[in-house]
N, C-alpha and C positions, 0 to 999 in steps of 0.2 A: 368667460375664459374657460377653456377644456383643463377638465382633468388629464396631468399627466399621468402616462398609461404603464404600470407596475407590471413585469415580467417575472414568469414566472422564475422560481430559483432556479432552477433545471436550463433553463435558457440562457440566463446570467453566466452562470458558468460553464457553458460550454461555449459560449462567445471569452470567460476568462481563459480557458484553456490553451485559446490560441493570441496571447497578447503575448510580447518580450517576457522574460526572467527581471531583468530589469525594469522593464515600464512595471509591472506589478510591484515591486520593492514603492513605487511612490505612491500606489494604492494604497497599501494595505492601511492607513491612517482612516480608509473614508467612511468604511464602518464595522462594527464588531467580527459582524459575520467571516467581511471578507480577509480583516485581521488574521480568524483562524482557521480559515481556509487557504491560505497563503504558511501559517509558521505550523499548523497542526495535524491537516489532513492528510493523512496518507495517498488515501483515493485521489484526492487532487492534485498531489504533487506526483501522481503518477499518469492520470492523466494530461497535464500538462507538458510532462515528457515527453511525451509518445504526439501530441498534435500542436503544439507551438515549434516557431520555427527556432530554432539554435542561433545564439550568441557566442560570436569567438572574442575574444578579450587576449590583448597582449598583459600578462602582469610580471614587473621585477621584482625580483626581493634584493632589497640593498645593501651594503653592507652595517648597516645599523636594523638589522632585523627586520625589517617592512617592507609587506609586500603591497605597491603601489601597481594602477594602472597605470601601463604606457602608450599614450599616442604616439604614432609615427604619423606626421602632417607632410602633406605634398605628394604621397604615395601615387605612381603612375598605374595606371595611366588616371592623369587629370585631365586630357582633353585640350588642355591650354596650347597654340602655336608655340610658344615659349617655356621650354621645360623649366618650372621649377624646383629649387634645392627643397629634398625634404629637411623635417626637423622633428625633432624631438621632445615630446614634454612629459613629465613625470608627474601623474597627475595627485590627488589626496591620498593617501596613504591609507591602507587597510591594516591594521594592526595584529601580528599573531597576537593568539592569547596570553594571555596575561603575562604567566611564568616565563613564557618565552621572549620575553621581550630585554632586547639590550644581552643577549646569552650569546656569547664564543661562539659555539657553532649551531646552527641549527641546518636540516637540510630538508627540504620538500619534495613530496611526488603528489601527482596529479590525477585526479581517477573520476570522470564522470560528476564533476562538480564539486568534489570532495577534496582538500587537502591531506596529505597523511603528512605531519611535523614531525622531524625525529631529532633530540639536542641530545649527546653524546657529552659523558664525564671522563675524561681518562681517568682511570687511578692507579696504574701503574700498564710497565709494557705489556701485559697478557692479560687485565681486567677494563674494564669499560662499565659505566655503569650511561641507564638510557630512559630518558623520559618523551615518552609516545604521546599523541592526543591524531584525533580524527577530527577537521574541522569543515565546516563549511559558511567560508567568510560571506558569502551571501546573506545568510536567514542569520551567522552568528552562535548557530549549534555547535558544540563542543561533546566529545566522547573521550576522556583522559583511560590510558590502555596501558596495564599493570605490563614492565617489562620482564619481572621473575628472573630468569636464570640465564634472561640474556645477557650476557656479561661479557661475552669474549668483544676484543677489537677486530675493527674493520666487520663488521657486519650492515647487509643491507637489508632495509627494508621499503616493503610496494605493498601498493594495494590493487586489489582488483574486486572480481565478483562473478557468479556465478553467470555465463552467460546463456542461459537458456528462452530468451525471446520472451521470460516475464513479466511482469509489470514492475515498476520502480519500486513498491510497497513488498512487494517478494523477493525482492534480490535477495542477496545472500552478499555482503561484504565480507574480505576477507583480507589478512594482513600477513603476506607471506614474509620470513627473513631468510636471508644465507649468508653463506661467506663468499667474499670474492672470488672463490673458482663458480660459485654457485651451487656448493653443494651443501651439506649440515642443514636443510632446509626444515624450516617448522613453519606452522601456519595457526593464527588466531582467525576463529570466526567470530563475527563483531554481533548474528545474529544471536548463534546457539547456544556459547561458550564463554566461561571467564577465564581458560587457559589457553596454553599452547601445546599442540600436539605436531608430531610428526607425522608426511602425508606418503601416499606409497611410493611419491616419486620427485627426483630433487627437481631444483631451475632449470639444471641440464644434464639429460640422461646419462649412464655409462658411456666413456667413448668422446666425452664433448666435456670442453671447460669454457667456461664464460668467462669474456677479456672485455675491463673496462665497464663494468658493471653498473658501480654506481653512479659513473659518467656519461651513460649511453644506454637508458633504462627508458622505455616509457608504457605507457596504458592505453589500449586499444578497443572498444568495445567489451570494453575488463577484464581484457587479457591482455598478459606482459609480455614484452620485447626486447630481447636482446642480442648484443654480439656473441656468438659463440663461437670456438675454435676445435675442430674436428681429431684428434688426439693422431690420427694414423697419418693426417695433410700438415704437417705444422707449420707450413710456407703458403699454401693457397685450398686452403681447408676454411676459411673463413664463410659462416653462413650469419642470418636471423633464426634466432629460436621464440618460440612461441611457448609461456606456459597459461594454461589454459584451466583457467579456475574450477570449472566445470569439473574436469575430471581431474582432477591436479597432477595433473603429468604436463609432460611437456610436448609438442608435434608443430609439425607446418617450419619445415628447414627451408628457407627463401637465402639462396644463394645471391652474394650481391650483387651489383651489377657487370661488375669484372672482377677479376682476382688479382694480386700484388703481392707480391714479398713482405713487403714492410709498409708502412701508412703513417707518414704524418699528423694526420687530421684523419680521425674516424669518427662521427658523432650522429645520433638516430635522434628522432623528433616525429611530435604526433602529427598527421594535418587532418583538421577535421573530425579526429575521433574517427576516422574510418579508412584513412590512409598512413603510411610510413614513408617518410623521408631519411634519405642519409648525406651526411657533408664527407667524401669524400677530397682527400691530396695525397698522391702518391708521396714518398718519400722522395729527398732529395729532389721535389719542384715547387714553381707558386701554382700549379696548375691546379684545379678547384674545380671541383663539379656537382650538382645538387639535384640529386635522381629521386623522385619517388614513387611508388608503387602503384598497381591497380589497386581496385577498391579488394580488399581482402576480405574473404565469407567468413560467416563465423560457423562453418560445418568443416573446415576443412582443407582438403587437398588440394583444390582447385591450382592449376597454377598460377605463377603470380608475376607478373612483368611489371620492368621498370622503364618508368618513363624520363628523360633529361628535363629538368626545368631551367637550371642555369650553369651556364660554363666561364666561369673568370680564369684570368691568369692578374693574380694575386701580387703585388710588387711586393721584393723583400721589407720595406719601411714599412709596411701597415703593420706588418709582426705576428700577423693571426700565429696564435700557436695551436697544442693539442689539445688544453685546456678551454678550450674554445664553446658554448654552449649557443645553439641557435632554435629559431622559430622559421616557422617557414607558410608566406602567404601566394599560396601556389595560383591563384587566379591572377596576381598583379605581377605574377615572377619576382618577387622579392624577399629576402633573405635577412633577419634580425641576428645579428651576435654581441652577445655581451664579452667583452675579454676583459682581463688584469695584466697589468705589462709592468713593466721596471722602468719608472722616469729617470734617467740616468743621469741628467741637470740639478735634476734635484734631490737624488737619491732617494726617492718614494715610489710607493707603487698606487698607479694612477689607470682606477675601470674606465673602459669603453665600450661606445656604441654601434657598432658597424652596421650600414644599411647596404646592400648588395643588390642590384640590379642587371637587366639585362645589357647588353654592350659594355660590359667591364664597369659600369656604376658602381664607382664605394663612394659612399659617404660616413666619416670618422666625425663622432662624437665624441668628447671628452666628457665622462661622470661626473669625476672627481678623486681628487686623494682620497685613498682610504688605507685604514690599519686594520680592519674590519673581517669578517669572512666574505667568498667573494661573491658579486650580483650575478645571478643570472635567471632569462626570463621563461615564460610560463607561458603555455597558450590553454587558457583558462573557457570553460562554459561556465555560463551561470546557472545554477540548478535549484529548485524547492527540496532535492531530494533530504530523508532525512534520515538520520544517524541509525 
């Protein structure tokens, strides 16, 4: 019988490099080495970045603090003569860390594999007090981030990173906060620094205030996105701002895709990590529409066009409101929202799932009761990167 034939290291892993995020998580048990080349190595978790192909993961977080993966089953196109009903399964649960678990409120942003946790203490109308960690429920690494002198309420915070075409082992993370216009901006670096300093430039320039902030926030190639409002247009001044780690200023105004007076439903979403979506309803209709962008460079100016992926007209009984938080899987044209709504039978408020497709498709999921803070989902990579 032949000896089986031992490969060199070098070969090994560079056939690991391009396995899943997840297929590796069931390796790592099968021996030492690959152990700490999966939870330790820098170099590998950067190579692995850059030549494995990307995992996209729907995840909730519920309202008892856990954030679970969600299937969406039946999603079209399935190919079948006979459409069938999607469904919905909430799958094991991933638990924030420790402290955070079963806590009032806690809220999440999304950054390149990384979670940023932020649970908020009121302690009176003008102080707040605020406990930060950096996690990455993948590998389980945990970076607990001193909040010092943030104190004041209503404050946001994101993460992003330096986007200079790097390697994962050089990035540069960093933890920008503000206040709801977007301005009083400070920024921690998670590499350099154990403090907070102030950078030369807020979330959104002189001239511009951010609306809906921490509702319509997301991470991009590790720059941040948001609504902003042009101070001189107060009616149809409405653009996307870009603040851009790198230089920490802000640039790249992406006007949306028409303009409006007023907006029902305004809400942005990542797709991909390399695109932007927005869920657009004018005021005063059900009418719905779900545009997202070309692929956005990370140099710049480039313009930037939007594309329609879905058009509903919305009945009034669904209820979508402005509180509305979505996912969006732009290859199947379909649409995830998580809402909270007032069961008025029973006098409870009772989450939901809405699946949206093309030809007017809703499909209504019921959560569950909850007294809870509210669910809403995550369109998650899974990453080795580390803290």
């Amino acid at each position: 019988m032949a000896r089986p034939v031992e490969l060199p290291n070098d070969l090994v892993d560079e056939i690991l490099y391009r396995v899943p995020a997840t297929s590796l998580k069931r390796l790592r048990a099968t021996c030492k080495r690959w152990n700490r080349l999966f939870k330790e190595d820098r170099k590998f978790a950067s190579e692995h970045r850059d030549k494995a192909a990307k995992e996209f993961l729907f995840l909730i977080m519920t309202e008892k603090q856990r954030i679970c993966p969600l299937s969406i089953i039946n999603l079209p196109p399935h190919g079948d003569d006979v459409p069938l009903l999607p469904s919905v399964e909430v799958k094991r649960e991933l638990s924030l860390p420790e402290s955070f678990n079963n806590s009032l409120q806690t809220k999440v942003f999304h950054c390149d594999g990384l979670l940023l946790c932020v649970r908020d203490f009121p302690i009176s109308t003008t102080t707040c007090h605020y406990e930060i960690v950096v996690w990455n429920p993948f590998t389980g690494q945990t970076r607990w981030i001193e909040a010092n002198n943030r104190w004041k309420p209503f404050i946001t915070f994101v993460l992003g990173y330096n986007n200079n075409k790097s390697s994962c082992s050089q990035r540069s993370y960093k933890i920008l906060c503000f206040s709801t216009a977007g301005k009083e901006t400070e920024i921690y670096d998670l590499n350099s620094s154990d403090s907070w300093r102030t950078p030369d430039g807020d979330l959104t320039p002189p001239g511009w205030t951010a609306v809906m902030a921490e509702e319509a926030i997301v991470s991009v190639k590790g720059n941040t996105y948001c609504f902003a409002l042009e101070d001189s247009k107060p009616l149809l001044g409405l653009s996307l701002v870009r603040y851009d780690f790198s230089t920490e200023k802000s640039s790249l105004f992406v006007p949306l895709p028409y303009q409006h007076p007023r907006w029902e439903i305004l809400r942005l979403c990542a797709v991909r990590d390399e695109k932007l979506s927005v869920f657009l309803q004018p005021y005063f209709t059900y009418k719905t529409e779900i545009w997202v962008t070309s692929k956005i460079d990370d140099d710049s100016t480039k313009a930037v066009s939007w594309n329609k992926v879905l058009a509903l007209d919305l009945s009034p009984h669904l209820r979508i409101t402005e509180d509305v938080k979505f996912v969006l899987d732009e290859d199947k044209k379909v649409a995830v929202c998580c809402e909270r709504l007032m069961d008025y039978d029973d006098d409870q408020l009772i989450d939901k799932i809405y699946i949206l497709g093309e030809d007017n498709q809703v499909s209504e999921f019921a959560f569950g009761l909850t007294t809870g803070p509210r669910p809403f989902p995550l369109n998650y990579v899974p990453s080795l990167v580390q803290i």
